[in-house]
C-alpha positions in Angstrom: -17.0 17.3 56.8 -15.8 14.1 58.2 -15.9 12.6 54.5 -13.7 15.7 53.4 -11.2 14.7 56.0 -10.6 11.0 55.4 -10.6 12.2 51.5 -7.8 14.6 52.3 -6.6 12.1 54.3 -6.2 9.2 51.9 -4.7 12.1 49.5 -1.4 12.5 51.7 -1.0 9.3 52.7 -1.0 8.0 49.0 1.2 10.9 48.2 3.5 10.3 51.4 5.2 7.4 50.0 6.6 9.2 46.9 8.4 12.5 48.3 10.7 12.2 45.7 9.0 10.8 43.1 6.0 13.2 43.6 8.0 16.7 43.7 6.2 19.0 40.7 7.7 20.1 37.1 6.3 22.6 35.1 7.6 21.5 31.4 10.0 23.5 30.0 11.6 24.1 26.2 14.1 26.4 25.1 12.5 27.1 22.0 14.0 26.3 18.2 15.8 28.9 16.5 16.6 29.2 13.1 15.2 26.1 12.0 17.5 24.5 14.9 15.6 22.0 17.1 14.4 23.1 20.3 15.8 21.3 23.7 14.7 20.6 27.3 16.5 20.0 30.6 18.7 16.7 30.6 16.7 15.7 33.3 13.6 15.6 31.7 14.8 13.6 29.0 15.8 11.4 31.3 12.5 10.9 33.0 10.6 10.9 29.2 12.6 8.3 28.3 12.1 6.4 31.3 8.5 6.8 31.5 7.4 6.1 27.5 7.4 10.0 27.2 8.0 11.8 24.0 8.2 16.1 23.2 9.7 16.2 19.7 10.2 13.5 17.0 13.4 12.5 14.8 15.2 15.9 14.5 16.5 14.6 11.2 13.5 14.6 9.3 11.2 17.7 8.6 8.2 16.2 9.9 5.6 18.3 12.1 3.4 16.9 14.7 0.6 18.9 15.1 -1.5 18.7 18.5 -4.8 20.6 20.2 -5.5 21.1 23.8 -9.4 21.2 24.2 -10.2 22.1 27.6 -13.6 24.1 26.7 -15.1 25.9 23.0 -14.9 28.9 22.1 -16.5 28.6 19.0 -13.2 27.7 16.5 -12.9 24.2 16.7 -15.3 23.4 13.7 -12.9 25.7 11.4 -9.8 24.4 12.8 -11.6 21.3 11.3 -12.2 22.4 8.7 -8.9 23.5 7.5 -7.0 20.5 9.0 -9.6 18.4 6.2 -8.9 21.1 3.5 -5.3 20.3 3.3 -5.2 16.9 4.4 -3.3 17.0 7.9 -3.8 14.6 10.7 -3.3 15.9 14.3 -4.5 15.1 17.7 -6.9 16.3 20.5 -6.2 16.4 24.0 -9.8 16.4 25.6 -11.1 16.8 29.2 -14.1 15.6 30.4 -15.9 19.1 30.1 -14.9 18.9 26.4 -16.5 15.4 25.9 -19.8 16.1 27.6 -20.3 19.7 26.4 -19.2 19.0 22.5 -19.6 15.2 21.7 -20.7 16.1 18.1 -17.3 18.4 17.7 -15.6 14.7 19.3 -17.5 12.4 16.7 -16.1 14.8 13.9 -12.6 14.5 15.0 -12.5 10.9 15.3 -14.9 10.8 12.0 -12.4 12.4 9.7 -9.4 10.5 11.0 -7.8 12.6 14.3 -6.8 10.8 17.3 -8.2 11.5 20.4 -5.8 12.3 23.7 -6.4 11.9 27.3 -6.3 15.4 28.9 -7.8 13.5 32.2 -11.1 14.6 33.3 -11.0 17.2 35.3 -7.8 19.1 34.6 -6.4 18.7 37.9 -2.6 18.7 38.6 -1.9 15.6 38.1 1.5 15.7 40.3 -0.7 16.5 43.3 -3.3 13.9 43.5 -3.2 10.6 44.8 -2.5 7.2 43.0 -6.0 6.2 43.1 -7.5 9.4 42.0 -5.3 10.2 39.7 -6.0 6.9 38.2 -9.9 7.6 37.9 -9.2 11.1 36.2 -7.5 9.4 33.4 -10.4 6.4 33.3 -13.6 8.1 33.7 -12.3 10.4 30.4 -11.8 7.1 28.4 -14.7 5.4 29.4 -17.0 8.6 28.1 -14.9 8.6 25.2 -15.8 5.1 24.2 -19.2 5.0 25.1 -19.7 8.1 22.9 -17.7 6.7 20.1 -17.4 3.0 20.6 -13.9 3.2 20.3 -11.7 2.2 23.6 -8.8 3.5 21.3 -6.6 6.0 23.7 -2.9 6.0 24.1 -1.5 9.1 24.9 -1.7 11.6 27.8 -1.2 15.5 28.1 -0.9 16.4 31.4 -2.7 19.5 32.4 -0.6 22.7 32.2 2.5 20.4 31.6 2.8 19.6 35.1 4.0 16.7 36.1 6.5 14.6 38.3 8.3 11.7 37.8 5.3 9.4 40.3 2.7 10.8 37.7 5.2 9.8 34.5 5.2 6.1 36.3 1.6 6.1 36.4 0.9 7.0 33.1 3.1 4.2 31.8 1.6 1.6 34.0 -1.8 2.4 32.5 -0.1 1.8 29.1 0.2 5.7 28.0 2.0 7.7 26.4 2.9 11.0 27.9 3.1 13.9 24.8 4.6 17.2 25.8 5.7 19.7 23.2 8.8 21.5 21.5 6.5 24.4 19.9 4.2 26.5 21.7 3.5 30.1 22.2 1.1 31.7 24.9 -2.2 31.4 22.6 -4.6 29.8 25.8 -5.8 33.3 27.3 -9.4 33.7 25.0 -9.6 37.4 25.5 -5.7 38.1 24.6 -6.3 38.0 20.6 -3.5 39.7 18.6 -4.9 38.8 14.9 -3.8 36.2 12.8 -0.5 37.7 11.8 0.6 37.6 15.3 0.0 34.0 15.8 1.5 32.9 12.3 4.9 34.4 13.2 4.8 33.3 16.8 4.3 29.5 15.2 6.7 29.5 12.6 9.6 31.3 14.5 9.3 28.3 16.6 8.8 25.3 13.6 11.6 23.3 13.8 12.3 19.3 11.9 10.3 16.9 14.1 8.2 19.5 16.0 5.5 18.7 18.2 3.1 21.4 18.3 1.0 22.8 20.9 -1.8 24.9 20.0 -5.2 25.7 22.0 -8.2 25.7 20.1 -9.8 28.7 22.1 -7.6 31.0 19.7 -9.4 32.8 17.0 -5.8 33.9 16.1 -5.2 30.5 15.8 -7.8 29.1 13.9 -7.7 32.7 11.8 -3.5 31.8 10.6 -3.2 27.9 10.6 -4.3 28.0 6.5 -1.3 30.2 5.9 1.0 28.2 8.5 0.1 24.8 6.7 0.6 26.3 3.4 3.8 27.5 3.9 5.5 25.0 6.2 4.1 22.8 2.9 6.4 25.0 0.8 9.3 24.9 2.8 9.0 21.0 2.7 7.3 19.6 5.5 5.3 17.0 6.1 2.8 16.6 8.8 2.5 13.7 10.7 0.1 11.5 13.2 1.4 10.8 16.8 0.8 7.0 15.6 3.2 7.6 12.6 5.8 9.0 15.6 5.6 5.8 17.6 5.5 3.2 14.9 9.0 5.1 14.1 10.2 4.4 17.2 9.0 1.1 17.7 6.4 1.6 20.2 2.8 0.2 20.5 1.2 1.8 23.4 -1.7 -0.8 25.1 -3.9 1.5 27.9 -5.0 -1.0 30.4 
């Protein structure tokens, strides 16, 4: 009990420092329409662009981002997979430390056949609300599994749990050499027992396809994994390209380095 205390303890005092700086944002979007980008509050762009942040790419361009949260499986990853091979497009997995110790095969494949691999910290905790320290060890203890199950220290970018975040947890993430990847394309598709069938999922994605989108999709979605060969193949036909995160930063000129 005693232990529990200090803990709690050491977590307001390190948080006590940084009322301001600590205060919670959920990450919001106003979604694209009609092929028009979609847009955030000025504020947030702001603190992205302070922090090494980054939700959509070069406007001007129709290049797509594509990105994964893996928090669990559900028994869809290896097709997602196997699609994203079929047709050639990169993309990136945001991984917890569940995720890494329950599927390290699934995390071999990714980084196997060319995906990067994000930091979606280990234990999906809010990362506005922890401490400096702790939060610090979430992000660390996910890398270090990650390279001793793959031998690669390669990680450089962060997706904070449940997009929450605050301008403190922004500042950390940069001082540990990361960049911070929200999203300008979602849709609710993280609930596993709210499937609506592939056709649902396809026109929920592509209403919301916009030039230099940064997607957001969770691979616990059968609707997901059931639509994204008919969403590739026509976002193909209407001429885009899809891109790596890496591509993204080498555009603008910036070479993350996690410490």
């Amino acid at each position: 009990m005693k232990k529990m205390i200090m803990a709690m303890l050491v977590a307001v005092i390190g948080l006590a420092g940084h009322p301001l700086l600590s205060e919670a944002k959920d990450w919001y979007f106003k979604p694209a329409k009609n092929n028009q980008p979609a847009t955030t509050e000025p504020e947030y762009e702001m603190l992205l662009n302070k922090y090494n942040g980054v939700y959509i790419g070069d406007t001007s361009k129709k290049d797509i981002y594509f990105t994964f949260d893996n928090g669990y499986e559900a028994g869809y990853t290896a097709g997602i997979l196997d699609t994203l091979k079929k047709e050639k497009v990169p993309a990136t997995f945001f991984i917890t430390g569940h995720y890494i110790t329950d599927q390290p095969e699934l995390v071999k494949r990714m980084v196997r056949e060319g995906h990067i691999i994000g930091n979606h910290s280990w234990g999906h905790p809010d990362l506005s609300a922890i401490s400096d320290e702790k939060y610090r060890q979430e992000l660390q203890k996910l890398k270090d599994a990650y390279t001793k199950l793959t031998g690669s220290s390669k990680m450089l970018y962060l997706r904070p749990p449940r997009g929450t975040f605050s301008e403190r947890s922004l500042k950390l993430a940069k001082e540990q050499g990361y960049i911070s990847v929200f999203w300008s394309a979602a849709y609710k598709d993280w609930v596993r027992d709210e499937q609506h069938g592939a056709e649902y999922a396809y026109q929920h994605i592509m209403r919301r396809m916009h030039p230099g989108a940064i997607l957001l999709l969770h691979t616990v979605s059968r609707d997901n994994t059931e639509a994204l060969p008919r969403v590739i193949h026509d976002l193909k036909k209407q001429g885009y390209h899809f891109r790596s995160l890496d591509d993204l930063m080498a555009e603008k000129g910036v070479s993350p380095k996690v410490r």
